[in-house]
C-alpha positions as CSV (number, residue, x, y, z in Angstrom):
1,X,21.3,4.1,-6.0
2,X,22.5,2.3,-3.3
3,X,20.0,-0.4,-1.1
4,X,20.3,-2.4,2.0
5,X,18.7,-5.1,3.8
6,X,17.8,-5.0,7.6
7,X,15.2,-6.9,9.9
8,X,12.8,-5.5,12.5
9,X,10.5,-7.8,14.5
10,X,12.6,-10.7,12.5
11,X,10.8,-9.3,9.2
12,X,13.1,-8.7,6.4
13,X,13.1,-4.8,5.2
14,X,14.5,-3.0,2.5
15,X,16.1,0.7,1.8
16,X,16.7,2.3,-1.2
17,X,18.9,5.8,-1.3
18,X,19.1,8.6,-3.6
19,X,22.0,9.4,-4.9
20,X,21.0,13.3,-4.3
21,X,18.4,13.5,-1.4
22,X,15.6,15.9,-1.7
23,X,14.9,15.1,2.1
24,X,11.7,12.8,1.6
25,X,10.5,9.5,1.5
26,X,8.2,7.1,0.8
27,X,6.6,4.2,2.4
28,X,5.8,0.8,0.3
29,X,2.9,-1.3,1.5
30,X,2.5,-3.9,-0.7
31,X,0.4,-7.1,-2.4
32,X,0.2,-10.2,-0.6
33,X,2.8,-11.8,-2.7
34,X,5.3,-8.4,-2.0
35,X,8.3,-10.4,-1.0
36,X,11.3,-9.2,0.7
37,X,13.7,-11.4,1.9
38,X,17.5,-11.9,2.9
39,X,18.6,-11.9,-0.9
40,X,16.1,-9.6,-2.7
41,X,12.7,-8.0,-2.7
42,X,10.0,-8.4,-5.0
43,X,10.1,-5.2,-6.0
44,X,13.4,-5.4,-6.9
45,X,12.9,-8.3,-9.4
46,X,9.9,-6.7,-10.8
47,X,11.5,-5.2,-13.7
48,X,8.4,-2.3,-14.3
49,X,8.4,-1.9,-10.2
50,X,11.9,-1.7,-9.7
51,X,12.0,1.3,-12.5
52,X,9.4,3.1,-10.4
53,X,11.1,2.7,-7.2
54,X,15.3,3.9,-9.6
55,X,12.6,7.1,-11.2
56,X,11.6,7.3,-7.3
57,X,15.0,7.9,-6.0
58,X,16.2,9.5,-8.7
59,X,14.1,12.6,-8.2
60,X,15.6,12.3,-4.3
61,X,13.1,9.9,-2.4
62,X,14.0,7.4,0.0
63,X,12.2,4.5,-0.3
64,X,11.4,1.6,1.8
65,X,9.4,-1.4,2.6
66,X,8.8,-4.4,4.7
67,X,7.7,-8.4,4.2
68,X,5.1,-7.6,6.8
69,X,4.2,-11.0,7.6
70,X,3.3,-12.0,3.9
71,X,-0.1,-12.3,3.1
72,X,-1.4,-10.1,6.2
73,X,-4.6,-8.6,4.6
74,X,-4.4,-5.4,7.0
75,X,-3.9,-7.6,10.3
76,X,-3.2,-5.7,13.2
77,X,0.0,-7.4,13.4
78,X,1.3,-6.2,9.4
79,X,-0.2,-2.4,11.2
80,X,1.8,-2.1,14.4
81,X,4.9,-3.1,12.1
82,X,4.2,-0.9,9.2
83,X,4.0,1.8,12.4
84,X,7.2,0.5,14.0
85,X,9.2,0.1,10.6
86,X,7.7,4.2,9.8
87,X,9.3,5.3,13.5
88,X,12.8,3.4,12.6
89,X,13.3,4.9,9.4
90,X,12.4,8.6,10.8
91,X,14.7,7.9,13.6
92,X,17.7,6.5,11.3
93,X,17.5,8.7,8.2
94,X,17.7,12.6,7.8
95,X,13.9,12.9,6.5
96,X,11.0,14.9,6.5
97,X,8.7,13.0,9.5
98,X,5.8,13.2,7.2
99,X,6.2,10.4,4.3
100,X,4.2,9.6,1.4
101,X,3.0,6.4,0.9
102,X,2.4,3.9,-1.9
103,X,-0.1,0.8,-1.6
104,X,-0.5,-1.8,-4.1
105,X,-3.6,-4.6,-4.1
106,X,-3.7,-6.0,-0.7
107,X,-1.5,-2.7,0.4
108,X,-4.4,-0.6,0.9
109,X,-6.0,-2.5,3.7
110,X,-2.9,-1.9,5.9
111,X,-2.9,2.0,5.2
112,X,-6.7,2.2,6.1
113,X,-5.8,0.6,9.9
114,X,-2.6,2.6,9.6
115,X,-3.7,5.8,8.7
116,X,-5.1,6.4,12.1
117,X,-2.2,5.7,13.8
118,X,-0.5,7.8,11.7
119,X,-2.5,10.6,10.8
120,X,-0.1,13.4,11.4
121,X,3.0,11.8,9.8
122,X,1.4,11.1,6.2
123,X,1.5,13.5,3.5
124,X,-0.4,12.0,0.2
125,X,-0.9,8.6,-0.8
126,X,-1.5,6.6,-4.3
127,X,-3.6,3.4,-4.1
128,X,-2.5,1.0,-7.4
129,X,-5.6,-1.5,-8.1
130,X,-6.0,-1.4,-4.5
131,X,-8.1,-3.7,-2.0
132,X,-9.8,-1.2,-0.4
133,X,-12.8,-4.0,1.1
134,X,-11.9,-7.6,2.4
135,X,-15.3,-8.3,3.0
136,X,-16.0,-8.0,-0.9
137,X,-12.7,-9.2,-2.1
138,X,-13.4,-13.0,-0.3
139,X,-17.3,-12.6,-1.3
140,X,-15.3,-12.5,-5.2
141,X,-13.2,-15.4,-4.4
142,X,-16.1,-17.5,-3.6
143,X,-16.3,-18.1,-7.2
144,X,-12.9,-19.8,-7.3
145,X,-12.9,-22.3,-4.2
146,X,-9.5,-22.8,-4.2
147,X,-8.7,-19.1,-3.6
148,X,-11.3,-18.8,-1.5
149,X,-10.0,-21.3,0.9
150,X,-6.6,-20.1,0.6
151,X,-7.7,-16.6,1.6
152,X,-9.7,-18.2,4.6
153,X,-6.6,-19.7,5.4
154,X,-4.1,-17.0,5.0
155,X,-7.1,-14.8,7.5
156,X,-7.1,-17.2,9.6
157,X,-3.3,-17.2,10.4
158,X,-3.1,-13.6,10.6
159,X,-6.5,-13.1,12.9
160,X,-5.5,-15.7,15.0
161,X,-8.7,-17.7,14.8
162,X,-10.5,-20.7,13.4
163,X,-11.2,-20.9,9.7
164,X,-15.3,-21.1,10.4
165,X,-15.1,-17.7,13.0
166,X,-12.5,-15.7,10.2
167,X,-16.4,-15.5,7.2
168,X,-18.4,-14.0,10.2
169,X,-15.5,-11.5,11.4
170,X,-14.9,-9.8,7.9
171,X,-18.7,-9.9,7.2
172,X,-18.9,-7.2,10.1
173,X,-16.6,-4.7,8.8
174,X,-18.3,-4.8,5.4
175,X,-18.8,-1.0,5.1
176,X,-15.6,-0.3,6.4
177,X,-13.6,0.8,3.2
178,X,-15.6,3.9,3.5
179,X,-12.7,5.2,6.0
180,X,-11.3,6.5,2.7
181,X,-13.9,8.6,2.0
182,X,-13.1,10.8,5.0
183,X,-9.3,10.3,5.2
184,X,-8.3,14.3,4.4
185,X,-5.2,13.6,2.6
186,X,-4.2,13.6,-0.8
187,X,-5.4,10.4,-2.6
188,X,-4.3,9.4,-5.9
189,X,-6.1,5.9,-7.4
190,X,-4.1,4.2,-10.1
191,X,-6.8,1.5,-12.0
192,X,-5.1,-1.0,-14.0
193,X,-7.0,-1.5,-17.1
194,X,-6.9,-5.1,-17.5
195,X,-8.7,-7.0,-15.2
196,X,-7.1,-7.7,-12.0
197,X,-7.4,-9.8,-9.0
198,X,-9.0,-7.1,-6.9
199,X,-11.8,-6.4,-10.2
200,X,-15.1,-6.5,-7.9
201,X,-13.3,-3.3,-5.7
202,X,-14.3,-0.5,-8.4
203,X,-17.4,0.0,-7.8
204,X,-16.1,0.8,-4.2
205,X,-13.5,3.0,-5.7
206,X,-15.7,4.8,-7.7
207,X,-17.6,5.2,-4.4
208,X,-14.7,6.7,-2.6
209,X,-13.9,8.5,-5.6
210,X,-17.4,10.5,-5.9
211,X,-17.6,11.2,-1.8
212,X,-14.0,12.7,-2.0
213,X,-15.1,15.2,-4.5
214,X,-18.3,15.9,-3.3
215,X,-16.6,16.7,0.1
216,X,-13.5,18.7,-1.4
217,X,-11.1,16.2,-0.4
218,X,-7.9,16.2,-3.0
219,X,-8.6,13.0,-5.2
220,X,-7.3,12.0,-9.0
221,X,-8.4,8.8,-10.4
222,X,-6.1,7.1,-13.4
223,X,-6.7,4.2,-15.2
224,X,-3.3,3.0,-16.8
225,X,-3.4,0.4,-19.5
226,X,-0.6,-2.6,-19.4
227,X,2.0,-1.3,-22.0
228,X,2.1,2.0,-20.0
229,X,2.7,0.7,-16.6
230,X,6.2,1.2,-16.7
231,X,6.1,4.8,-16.8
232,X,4.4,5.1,-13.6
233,X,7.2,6.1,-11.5
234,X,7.9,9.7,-13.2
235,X,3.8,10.4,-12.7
236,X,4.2,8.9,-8.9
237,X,7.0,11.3,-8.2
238,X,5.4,14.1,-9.5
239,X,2.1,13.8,-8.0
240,X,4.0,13.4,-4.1
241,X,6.2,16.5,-5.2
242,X,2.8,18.4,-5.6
243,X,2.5,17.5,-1.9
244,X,5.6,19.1,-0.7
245,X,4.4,22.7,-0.2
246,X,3.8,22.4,3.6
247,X,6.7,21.0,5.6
């Protein structure tokens, strides 16, 4: 497998290549701690990550991923590069235009603003512990002050606003995670089992989980327990390959 480093909008990115290309790729979007930078990628020194994304190219994906901005929590900013990173790669790579995408934690905020954008282009996704509601992920970290006011701050940066306005903003788009109960693509929910930093988002999952169904709407649920995480990567690849019918 062979990977590269470039920048777009002075963000650092990263490719992986397969050694034997099956002519499709997938799109990370990841935590708020996701690093990539002129040396490395978090990803990379992840050792259970970084055998998803060697199982991911070894069944012929390319796979690629931005810093976007750090800690954006979906900012419209992290969006319009997530967009502008998804048009370079199409442009620069022999691909299929429509990608798969994978979204980790803080991941899943950008893909719901994305999604819109990129409606046509995106052929299944798989949500790991995802943030799938801002609004309830800062009303958890209330009950840690100091992660509270470091989300407040992070917001706050990335809105381009005071602290005090950042609360009342997210408050109105409370019920706005249930964009992925109509989003008609393939969704596939990894749950970690032990408790993660994004706990209070299951019942919302479960939500999104039990509208998909009810509407038809292709949707697995997995929990995954700790020592198993590092097989991820095979059931990752297979679930995008299911999605592969339709060129």
């Amino acid at each position: 497998m062979y990977q590269r480093l470039f920048q777009l909008e002075q963000e650092w990115c990263m490719i992986h290549y397969p050694e034997r290309p099956n002519g499709f790729a997938v799109m990370i979007i990841g935590d708020s701690h996701h690093y990539v930078d002129e040396k490395s990628s978090f990803w990379v020194q992840h050792e259970a990550r970084y055998k998803w994304i060697q199982e991911l190219t070894a069944k012929g994906y390319i796979v690629y991923y931005s810093n976007l901005y750090g800690a954006n929590w979906g900012s419209d900013q992290a969006v319009q590069l997530a967009r502008r990173l998804y048009q370079h790669v199409k442009r620069n790579e022999i691909i299929n235009g429509k990608i798969h995408i994978l979204a980790e934690g803080m991941g899943a905020l950008v893909l719901k603003n994305l999604y819109p954008k990129l409606e046509q282009d995106i052929r299944s996704a798989v949500l790991l512990s995802p943030c799938v509601s801002l609004y309830d992920h800062l009303e958890q970290e209330k009950e840690q002050k100091f992660f509270y006011k470091k989300v407040i701050k992070e917001l706050s940066f990335m809105l381009k606003m005071e602290e005090e306005e950042c609360e009342a903003f997210i408050s109105q788009q409370s019920q706005n995670y249930k964009i992925f109960q109509e989003i008609p693509i393939p969704l596939y929910i990894v749950q970690s089992m032990t408790l993660n930093r994004y706990k209070n988002q299951f019942t919302l999952i479960k939500d999104i989980y039990t509208e998909r169904l009810a509407k038809g709407i292709s949707t697995d649920l997995f929990f995954v327990l700790p020592e198993k995480r590092g097989s991820l990567g095979g059931k990752i690849a297979s679930y995008f390959s299911l999605h592969e019918k339709e060129l």
